[in-house]
N, C-alpha and C positions, 0 to 999 in steps of 0.2 A: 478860656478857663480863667477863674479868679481867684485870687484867695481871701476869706472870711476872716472877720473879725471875732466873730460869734457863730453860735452854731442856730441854724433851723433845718427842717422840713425840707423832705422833696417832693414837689409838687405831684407827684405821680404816684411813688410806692412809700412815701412819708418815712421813708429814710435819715435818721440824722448826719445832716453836713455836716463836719468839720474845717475841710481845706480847702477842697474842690467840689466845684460843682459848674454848672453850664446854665447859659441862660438862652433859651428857646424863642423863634422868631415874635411867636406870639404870647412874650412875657412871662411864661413858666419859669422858673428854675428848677435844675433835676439834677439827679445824683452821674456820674460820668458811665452808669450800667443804664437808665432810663436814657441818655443822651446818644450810647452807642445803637439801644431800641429805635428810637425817633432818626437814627443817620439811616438806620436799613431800611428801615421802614418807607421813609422821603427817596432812597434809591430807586425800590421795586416802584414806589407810582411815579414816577420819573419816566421807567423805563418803560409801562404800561402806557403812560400818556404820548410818548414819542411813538410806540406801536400802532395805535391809534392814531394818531394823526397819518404815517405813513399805509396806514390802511386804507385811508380814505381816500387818498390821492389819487 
């Protein structure tokens, strides 16, 4: 998390930042409700792709 000097956009729900916001592997910045979206989100295919591979085995 960072804090701003000025305010913009979240790259997802175009939200105005104020204070906080998060910046995403691949260069996004998002408000910390699109960043807590993007944490479950990377969880579930995590836990899919590890299924997957122990399926194959």
């Amino acid at each position: 998390m960072s804090i701003l000097t000025s305010t913009f956009n979240c790259s997802n729900c175009s939200k105005t930042l104020w204070l906080k916001y998060y910046k995403l592997p691949n260069g996004k910045i998002v408000c910390p409700k699109c960043y807590d979206i993007y944490k479950s989100t990377e969880e579930i295919d995590t836990y899919l792709n590890r299924k997957k591979v122990i399926e194959n085995l």
